[in-house]
C-alpha positions, -999 to 999 in steps of 0.1 A, spaced: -504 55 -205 -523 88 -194 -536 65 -164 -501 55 -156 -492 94 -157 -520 103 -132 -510 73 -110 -473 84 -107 -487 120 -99 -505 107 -72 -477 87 -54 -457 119 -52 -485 130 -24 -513 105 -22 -537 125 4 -529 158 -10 -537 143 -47 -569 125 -36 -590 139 -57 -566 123 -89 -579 92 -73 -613 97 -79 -606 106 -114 -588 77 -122 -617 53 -111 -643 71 -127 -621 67 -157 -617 30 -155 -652 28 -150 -661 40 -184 -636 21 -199 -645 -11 -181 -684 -3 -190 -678 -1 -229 -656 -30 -225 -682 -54 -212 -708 -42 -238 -684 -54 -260 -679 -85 -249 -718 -88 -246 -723 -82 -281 -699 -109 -296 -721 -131 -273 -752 -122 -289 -734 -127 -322 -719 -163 -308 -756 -173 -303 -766 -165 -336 -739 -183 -352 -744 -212 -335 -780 -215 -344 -770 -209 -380 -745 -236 -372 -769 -262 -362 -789 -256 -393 -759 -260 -420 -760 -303 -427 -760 -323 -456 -746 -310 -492 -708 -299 -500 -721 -260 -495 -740 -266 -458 -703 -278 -450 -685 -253 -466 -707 -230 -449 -701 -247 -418 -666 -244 -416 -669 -205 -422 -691 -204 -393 -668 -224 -373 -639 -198 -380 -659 -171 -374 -671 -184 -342 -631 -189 -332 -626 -152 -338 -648 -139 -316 -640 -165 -292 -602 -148 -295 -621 -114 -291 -639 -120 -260 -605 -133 -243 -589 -102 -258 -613 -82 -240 -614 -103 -203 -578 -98 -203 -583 -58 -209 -608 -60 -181 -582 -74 -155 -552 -50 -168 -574 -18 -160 -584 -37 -133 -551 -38 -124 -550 2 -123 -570 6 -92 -551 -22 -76 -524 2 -81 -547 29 -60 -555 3 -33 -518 -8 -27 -508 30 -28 -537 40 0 -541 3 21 -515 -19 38 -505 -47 13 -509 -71 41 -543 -65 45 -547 -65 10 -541 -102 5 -563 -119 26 -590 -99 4 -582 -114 -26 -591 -147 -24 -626 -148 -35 -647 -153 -69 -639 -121 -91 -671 -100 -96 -692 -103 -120 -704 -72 -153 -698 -42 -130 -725 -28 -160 -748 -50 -147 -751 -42 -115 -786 -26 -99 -763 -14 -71 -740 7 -90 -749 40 -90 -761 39 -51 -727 28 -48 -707 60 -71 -727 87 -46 -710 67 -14 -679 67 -31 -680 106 -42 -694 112 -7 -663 105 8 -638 120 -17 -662 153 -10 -660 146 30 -623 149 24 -612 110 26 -601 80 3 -622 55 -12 -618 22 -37 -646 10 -58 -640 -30 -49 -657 -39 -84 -630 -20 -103 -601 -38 -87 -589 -74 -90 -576 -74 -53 -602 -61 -31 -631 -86 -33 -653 -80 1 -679 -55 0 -683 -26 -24 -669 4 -13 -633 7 9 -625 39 26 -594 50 41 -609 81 69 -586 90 101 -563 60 97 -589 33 99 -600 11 71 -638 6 67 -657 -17 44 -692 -7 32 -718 -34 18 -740 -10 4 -776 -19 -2 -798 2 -17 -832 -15 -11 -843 -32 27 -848 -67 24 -828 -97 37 -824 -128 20 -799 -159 25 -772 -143 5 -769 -107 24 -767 -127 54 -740 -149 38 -723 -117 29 -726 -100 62 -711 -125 78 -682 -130 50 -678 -92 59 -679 -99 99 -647 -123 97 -627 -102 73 -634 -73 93 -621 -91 127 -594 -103 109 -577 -72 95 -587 -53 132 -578 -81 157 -559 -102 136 -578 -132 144 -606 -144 127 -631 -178 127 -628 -185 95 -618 -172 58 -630 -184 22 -595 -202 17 -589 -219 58 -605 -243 76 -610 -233 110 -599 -202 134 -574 -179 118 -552 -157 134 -523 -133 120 -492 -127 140 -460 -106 130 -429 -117 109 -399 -126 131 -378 -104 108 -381 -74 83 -396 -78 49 -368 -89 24 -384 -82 -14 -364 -79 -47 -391 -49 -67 -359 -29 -76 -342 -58 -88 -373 -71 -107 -380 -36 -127 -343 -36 -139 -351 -79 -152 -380 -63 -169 -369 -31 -186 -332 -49 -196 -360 -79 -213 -378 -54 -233 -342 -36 -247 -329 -69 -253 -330 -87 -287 -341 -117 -275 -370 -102 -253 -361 -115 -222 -343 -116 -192 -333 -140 -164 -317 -138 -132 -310 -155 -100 -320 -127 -75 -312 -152 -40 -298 -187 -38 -326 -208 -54 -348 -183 -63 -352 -166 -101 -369 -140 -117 -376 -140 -150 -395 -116 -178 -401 -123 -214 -426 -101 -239 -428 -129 -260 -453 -156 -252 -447 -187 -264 -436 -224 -259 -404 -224 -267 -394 -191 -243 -416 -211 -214 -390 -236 -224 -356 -217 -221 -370 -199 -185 -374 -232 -175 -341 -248 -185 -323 -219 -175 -341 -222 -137 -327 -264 -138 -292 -250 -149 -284 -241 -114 -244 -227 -108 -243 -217 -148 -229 -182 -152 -258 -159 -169 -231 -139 -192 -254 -127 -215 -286 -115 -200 -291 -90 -227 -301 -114 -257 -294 -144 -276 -283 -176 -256 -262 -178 -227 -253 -214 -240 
C-alpha cells in the first residue's frame, strides 16, 4: 500500500518526482531479495525431506511417517508458489514505473522473453545499482529490467533527453557465445523500437516492421476500474459487463471453479440483460 501511495505521488509529476522512482525500486529490491531467500530455504528444506522420504519403507510407522512427510512437503510446495506469485506482484510495481516513464507500445514487444532468473543471484547486480543511481544523480530516469515483469532486454532502461537507451552492462571483459547472443538480441530490439523495423524478434519468424494504427486507440481502463471496484463491494464478489458488442470484462476476488463457471456462462448468454451486476445471480 505505501508503494502504491509513492506511485500515485509520482504520476502527479513524473520528472519533477524522479527521485520517488528511485526509491520505489530500491525498495522492491529488498523486498524481492528477502523474498527469494525465502523461497531458497523451503528448497533446502524440500531436499531434506525428500531424502528422509526415500528412507521411510516397510513397517506401519515408515508409512505413517511417510505420509507426514508427504504433507509437509505439499506445504511448502504451497509456500514457494505463495512466494513466486509475490515476486511477480511487486514485480508488477515497477512495471507501473516503466509504463508511467516509456511508451506502452514499445513496452510490449519487450516482454516476450524468458522472465529473469534470482535477481539475488546475480554477480552483476551491484555494477548494475551504481549505473542506475548514476543516472537518477545525472538528472534522468532509469528502470532496473530485473525488477520488472515487462521489460526483459538488457539490464538497465533510461529515459535521458527523450530518447530511450538500453544498457547491457558487464562488469568483467570477456566474450563468450551468450554476450554475443545477447548483443545481438539487443541490436534488433534496439532497431525495432528506433526504425520500426527489425530482422527478427524472439516471438516472429522473419523481418519485422511496425507501422501506425489507421485510427486512434479505443481502450475501456475507466470502464474496467468501475467492473473491479463495483466486484469487490458486491456480495457476490464479482462483476461482469459487456463493455462493446462481443466483448466482456469481467472481475471476481474469489478464485474458484464454480465463479470460472458463471464468467463463462454469462459470456455464452449473449443479448441477456445484466440487471444485477452488484451480487447474487442475474438469472
Amino acid at each position: 500500500m505505501k508503494l502504491s501511495r509513492m506511485l500515485r505521488e509520482l504520476q502527479l509529476d513524473p520528472f519533477a518526482n524522479r527521485q520517488t522512482c528511485l526509491l520505489i525500486q530500491e525498495e522492491v529490491l529488498k523486498r524481492i531479495i528477502r523474498i527469494e531467500k525465502n523461497i531458497r530455504e523451503h528448497h533446502r528444506l524440500l531436499r531434506e525431506l525428500r531424502k528422509h522420504l526415500g528412507s521411510k519403507k516397510g513397517s506401519a510407522t515408515d508409512k505413517a511417517k511417510a505420509r507426514q512427510l508427504k504433507d509437509t512437503i505439499l506445504r511448502h510446495h504451497g509456500r514457494i508458489k505463495e512466494y513466486q506469485l509475490l515476486l511477480i506482484t511487486f514485480r508488477t510495481i515497477v512495471d507501473a514505473l516503466a509504463f508511467i516513464y516509456f511508451d506502452k507500445w514499445d513496452i510490449k514487444p519487450q516482454s516476450f522473453k524468458e522472465p529473469p532468473g534470482f535477481v539475488s543471484e546475480k554477480a552483476g547486480l551491484n555494477f548494475e545499482l551504481r549505473i542506475l543511481r548514476l543516472v537518477f544523480s545525472s538528472g534522468h530516469v532509469g528502470i532496473l529490467n530485473d525488477l520488472t515483469n515487462c521489460l526483459r532486454y538488457g539490464d538497465v532502461s533510461i529515459l535521458a533527453r527523450g530518447r530511450t537507451l538500453i544498457i547491457e552492462a558487464k562488469s568483467g571483459h570477456s566474450e563468450n557465445t551468450r554476450t554475443q547472443r545477447q548483443k545481438s538480441e539487443l541490436e534488433n530490439i534496439t532497431n525495432y523500437l528506433t526504425y520500426d523495423r527489425a530482422d527478427k524478434l524472439p516471438y516472429i519468424e522473419g523481418e519485422v516492421q511496425r507501422l501506425a494504427t489507421h485510427s486512434p486507440e479505443i481502450n475501456h481502463r475507466d470502464r474496467l476500474n468501475s467492473i473491479i471496484t463495483r466486484a469487490c463491494e458486491s456480495t457476490g464478489k464479482y462483476c461482469f459487463e459487456e463493455v462493446e458488442p462481443g466483448l466482456y470484462y469481467g472481475a471476481t476476488y474469489v478464485a474458484n471453479k464454480d465463479m470460472f463457471g458463471l464468467l463463462l456462462f454469462l459470456a455464452s448468454e449473449r443479448g441477456t440483460t445484466f440487471g444485477n451486476l452488484n451480487g447474487g445471480h442475474p438469472w
